[in-house]
C-alpha positions as CSV (number, residue, x, y, z in Angstrom):
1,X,5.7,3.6,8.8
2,X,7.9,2.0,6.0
3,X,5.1,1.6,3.4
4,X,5.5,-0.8,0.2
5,X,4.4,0.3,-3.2
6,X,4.0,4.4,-3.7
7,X,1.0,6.4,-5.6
8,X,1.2,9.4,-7.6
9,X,0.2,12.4,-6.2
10,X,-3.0,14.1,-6.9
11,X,-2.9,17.5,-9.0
12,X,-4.6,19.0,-5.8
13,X,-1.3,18.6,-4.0
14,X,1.2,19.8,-6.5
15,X,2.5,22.9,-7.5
16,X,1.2,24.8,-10.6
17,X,4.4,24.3,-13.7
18,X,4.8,24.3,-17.1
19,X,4.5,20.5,-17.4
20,X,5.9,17.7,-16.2
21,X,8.9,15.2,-16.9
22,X,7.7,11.0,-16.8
23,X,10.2,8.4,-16.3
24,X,9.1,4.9,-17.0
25,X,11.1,1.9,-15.6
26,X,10.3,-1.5,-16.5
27,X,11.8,-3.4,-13.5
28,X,11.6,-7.2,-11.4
29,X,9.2,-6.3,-8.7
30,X,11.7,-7.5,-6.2
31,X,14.0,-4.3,-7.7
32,X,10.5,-2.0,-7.2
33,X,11.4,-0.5,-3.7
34,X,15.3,0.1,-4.5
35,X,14.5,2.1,-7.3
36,X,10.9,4.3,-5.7
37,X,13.4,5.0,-2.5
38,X,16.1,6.2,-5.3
39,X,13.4,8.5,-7.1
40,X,11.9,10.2,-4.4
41,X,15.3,10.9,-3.2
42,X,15.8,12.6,-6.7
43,X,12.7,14.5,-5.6
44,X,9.8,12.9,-7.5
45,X,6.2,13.9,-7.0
46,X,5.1,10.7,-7.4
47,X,5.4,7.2,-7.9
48,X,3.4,4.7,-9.7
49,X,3.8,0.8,-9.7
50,X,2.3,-1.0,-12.5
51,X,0.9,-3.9,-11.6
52,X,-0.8,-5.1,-14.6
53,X,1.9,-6.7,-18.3
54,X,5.3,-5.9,-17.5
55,X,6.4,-5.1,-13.7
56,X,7.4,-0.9,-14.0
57,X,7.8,2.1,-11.9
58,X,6.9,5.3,-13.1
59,X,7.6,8.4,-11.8
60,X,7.2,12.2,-12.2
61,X,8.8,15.7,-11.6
62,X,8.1,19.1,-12.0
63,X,9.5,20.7,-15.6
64,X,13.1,21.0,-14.7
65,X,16.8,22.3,-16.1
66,X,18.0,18.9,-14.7
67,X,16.5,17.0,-16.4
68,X,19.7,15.6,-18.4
69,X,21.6,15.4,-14.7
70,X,17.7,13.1,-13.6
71,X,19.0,11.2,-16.8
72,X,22.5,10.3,-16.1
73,X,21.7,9.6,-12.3
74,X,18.9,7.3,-13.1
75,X,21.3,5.7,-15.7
76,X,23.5,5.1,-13.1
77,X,21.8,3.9,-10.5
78,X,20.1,1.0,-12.6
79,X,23.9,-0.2,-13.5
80,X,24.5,-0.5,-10.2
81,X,21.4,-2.0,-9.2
82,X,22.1,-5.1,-11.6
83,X,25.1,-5.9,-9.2
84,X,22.7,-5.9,-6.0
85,X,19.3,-7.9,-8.4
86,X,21.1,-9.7,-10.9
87,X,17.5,-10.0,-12.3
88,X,16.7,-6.6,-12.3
89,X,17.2,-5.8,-16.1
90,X,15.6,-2.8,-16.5
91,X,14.8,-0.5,-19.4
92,X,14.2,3.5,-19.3
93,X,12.2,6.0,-20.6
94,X,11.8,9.5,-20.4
95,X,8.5,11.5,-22.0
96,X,7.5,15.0,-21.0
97,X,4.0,15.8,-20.3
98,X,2.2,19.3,-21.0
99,X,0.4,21.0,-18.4
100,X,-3.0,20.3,-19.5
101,X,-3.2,16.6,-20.5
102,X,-1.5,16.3,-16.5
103,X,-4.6,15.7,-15.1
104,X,-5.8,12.8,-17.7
105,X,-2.2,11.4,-17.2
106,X,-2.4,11.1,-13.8
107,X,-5.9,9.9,-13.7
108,X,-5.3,7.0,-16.0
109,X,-3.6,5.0,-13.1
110,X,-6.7,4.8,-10.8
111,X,-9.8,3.8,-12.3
112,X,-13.0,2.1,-11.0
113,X,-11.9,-1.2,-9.2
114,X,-13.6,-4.7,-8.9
115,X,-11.7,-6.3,-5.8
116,X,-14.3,-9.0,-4.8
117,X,-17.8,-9.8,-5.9
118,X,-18.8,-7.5,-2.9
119,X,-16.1,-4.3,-2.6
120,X,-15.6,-2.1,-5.3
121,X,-13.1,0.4,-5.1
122,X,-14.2,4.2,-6.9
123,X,-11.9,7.3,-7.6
124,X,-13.5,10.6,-6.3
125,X,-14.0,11.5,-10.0
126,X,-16.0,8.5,-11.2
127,X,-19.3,6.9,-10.7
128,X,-19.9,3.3,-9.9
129,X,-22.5,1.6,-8.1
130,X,-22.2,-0.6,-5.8
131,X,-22.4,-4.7,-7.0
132,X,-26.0,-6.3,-5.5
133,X,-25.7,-6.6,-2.0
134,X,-22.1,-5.0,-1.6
135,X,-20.1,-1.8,-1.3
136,X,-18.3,1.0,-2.5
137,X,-15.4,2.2,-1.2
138,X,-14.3,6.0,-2.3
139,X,-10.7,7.2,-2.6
140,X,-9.0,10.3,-3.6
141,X,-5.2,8.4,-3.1
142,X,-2.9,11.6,-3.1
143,X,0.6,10.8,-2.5
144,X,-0.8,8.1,-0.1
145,X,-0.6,4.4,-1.0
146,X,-3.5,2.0,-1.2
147,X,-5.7,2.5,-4.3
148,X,-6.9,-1.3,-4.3
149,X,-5.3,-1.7,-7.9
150,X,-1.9,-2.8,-6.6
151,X,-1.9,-7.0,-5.8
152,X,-0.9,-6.3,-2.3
153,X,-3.7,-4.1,-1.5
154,X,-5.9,-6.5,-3.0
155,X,-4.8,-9.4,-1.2
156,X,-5.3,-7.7,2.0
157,X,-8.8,-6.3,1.1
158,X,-10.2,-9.4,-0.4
159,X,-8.6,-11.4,2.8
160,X,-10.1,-8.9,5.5
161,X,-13.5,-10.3,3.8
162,X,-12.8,-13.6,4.2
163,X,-10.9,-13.3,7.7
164,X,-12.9,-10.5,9.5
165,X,-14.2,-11.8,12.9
166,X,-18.1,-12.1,13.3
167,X,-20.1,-9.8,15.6
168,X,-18.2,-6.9,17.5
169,X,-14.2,-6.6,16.6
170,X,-11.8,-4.0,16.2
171,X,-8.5,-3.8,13.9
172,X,-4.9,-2.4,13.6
173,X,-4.5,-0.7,10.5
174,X,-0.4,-0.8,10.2
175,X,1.0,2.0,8.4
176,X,-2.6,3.0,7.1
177,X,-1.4,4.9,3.5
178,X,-4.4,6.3,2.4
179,X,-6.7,4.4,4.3
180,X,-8.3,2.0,2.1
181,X,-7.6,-1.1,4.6
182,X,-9.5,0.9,7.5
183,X,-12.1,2.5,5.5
184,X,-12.8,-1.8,4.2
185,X,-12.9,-2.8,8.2
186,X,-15.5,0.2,8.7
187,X,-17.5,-1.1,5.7
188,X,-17.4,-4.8,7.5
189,X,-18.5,-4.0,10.2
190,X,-15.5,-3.0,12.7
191,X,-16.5,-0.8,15.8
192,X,-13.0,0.3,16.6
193,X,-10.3,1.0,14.0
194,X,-7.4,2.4,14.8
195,X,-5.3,3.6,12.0
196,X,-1.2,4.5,12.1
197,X,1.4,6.0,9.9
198,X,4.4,8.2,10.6
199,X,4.1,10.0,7.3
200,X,2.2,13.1,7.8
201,X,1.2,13.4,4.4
202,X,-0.2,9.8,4.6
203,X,-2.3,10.5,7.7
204,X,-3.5,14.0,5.6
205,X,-4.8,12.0,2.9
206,X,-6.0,9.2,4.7
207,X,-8.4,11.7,6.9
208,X,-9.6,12.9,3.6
209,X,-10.9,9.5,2.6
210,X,-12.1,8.5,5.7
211,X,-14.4,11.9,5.5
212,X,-15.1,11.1,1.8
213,X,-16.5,7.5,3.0
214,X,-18.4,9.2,6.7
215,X,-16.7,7.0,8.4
216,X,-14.9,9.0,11.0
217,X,-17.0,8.0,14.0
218,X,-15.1,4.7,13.8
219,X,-11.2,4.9,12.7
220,X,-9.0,6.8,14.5
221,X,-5.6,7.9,13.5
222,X,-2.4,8.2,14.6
223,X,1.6,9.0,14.1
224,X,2.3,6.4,16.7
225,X,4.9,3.7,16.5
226,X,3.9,0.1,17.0
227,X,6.2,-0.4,20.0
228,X,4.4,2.5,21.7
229,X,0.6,0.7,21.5
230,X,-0.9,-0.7,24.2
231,X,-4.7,-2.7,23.7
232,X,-5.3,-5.6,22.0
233,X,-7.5,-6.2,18.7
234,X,-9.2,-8.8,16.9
235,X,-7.6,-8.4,13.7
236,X,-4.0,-6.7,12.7
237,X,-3.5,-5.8,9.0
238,X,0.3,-4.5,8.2
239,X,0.8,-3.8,4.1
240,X,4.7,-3.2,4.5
241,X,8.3,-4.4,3.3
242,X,9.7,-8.1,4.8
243,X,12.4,-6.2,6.9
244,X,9.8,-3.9,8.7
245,X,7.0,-7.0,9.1
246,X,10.1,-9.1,11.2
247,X,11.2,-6.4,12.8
248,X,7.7,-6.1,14.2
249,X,6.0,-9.4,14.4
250,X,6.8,-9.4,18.6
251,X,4.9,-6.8,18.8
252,X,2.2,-7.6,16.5
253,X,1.7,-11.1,19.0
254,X,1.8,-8.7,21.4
255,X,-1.4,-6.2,20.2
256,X,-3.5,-9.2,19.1
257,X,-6.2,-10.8,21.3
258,X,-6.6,-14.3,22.2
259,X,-7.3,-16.4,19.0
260,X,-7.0,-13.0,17.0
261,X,-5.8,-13.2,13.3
262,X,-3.4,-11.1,11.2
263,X,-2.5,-10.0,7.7
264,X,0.4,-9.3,6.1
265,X,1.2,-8.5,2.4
266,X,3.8,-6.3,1.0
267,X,5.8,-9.6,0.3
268,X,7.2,-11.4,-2.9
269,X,6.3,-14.9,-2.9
270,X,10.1,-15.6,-2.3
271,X,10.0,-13.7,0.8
272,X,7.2,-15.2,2.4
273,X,8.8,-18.7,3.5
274,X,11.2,-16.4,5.8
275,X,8.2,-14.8,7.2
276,X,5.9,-17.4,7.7
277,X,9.1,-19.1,9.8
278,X,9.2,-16.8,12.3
279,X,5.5,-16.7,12.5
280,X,5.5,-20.3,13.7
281,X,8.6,-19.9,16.2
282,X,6.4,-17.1,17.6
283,X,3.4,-19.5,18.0
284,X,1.1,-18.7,15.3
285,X,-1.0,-21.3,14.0
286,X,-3.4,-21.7,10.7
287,X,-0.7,-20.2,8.4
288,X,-1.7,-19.5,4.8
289,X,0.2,-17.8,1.7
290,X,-1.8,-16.5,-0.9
291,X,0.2,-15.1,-4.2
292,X,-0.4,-13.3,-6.9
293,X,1.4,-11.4,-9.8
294,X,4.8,-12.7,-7.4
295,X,3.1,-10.9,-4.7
296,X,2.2,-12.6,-1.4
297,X,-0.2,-11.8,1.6
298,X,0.0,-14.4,4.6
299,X,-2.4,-14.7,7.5
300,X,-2.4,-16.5,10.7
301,X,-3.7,-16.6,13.8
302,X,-2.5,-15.8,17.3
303,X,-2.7,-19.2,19.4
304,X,-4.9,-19.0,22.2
305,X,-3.8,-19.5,26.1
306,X,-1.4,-17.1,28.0
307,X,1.7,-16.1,26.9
């Protein structure tokens, strides 16, 4: 499944080097996915978006010879991106990294995580207790998205708590990442999850954090596409790009039960007006856009009656 921002990848699933080369690119978020498509296709390990001060993407390679050939592509590429985002000025930096301060580097990006007064989100390394009354939610990210620190994640966890039916219900997890959004339903009391992702290496990772937070008995994963579900569930959370949320909104309607509700971030706040369009011609009723950082997560909920 198309997935919206990208994580670094853990030192667990990387290759032993001499170091490693950074490149920092302070960019418009609407540029973000443009220029993490362009970097893994340089072959990145990993990419980071930066959520908090100035929007950036941040990415890292193995020690290379090409690193001056990395240079002039990437150079390149954010000319011509200026002609697609005319807002998209962008600045570039390159550092190198030595072996050993790798794994404080990396760890840096994901640190203990406040989402709501209830859910906190913990890297495998730290501690944390839990707030009063609420929970903790464990995470080892990998290559995987979904730490909780980007706004998108949060605007999906913190609206699962608000949104999540009452009693008994189950949830579609739409490309799952690393997990976090099905892990959160587990927490809330969901008694079927099912979780999906076409990236192998996301479904890898998610497994791992599902085990790290025992709650196997109730998510289940799985490769398959959307088109190929069948069931119905009380609540459908989808963390994607715009393009991949139209393309499968029918088919979202379609996997929702009567009066069921839905989630979808992965938006810019300009985006959303388009989506939240189509969500009415399809039926949907109690609409709502909630932003943040030009981030945007909608919900709404299936209209009851037959189709």
């Amino acid at each position: 499944m198309t997935k919206h921002p990208y994580d670094t990848q853990s030192p667990s699933a990387r290759p032993k080097n001499s170091g490693w080369i950074e490149v920092s690119i302070e960019v418009h978020p609407v540029a973000q996915e443009a220029v993490s498509a362009f970097l893994f296709d340089l072959g990145c390990r990993g990419v980071v978006l930066g959520d908090k001060g100035t929007p950036s993407v941040k990415a890292y390679w193995p020690m290379t010879e090409r690193f001056e050939e990395l240079r002039s592509r990437t150079e390149v590429f954010l000319r011509r991106l200026t002609e697609i985002f005319p807002e998209a000025h962008s600045s570039l930096h390159f550092s190198n990294i030595q072996e050993e301060d790798w794994s404080l580097t990396w760890r840096r990006h994901f640190q203990v995580e406040r989402i709501t007064e209830r859910l906190t989100v913990v890297p495998v390394w730290e501690t944390a207790s839990p707030a009063p009354g609420g929970m903790i939610i464990r995470m080892d990210p990998g290559p995987a998205f979904g730490t909780g620190a980007h706004p998108t994640t949060r605007l999906c966890l913190e609206s699962m708590e608000n949104l999540h039916p009452p009693g008994t219900w189950t949830m579609l997890d739409v490309g799952t990442g690393s997990g976090i959004l099905a892990i959160c339903a587990a927490k809330l009391g969901a008694g079927e999850i099912l979780a999906i992702d076409t990236d192998p290496e996301a479904l890898r990772w998610a497994q791992r954090n599902i085990e790290l937070n025992q709650c196997s008995e109730f998510i289940d994963l799985s490769s398959k596409p959307v088109r190929e579900l069948s069931g119905v569930f009380s609540l459908l959370v989808a963390n994607l790009t715009r393009d991949a949320l139209s393309e499968l909104l029918p088919d979202f309607k379609r996997l929702l039960e009567k009066d069921g509700a839905m989630i979808l971030s992965g938006l810019l706040e300009e985006q959303s007006q388009e989506v939240m369009k189509r969500l009415r011609l399809l039926g949907f009723r109690e609409i709502q856009v909630v932003s943040r950082a030009e981030w945007a997560c909608i919900t709404a909920r299936k209209t009851g009656g037959l189709e």
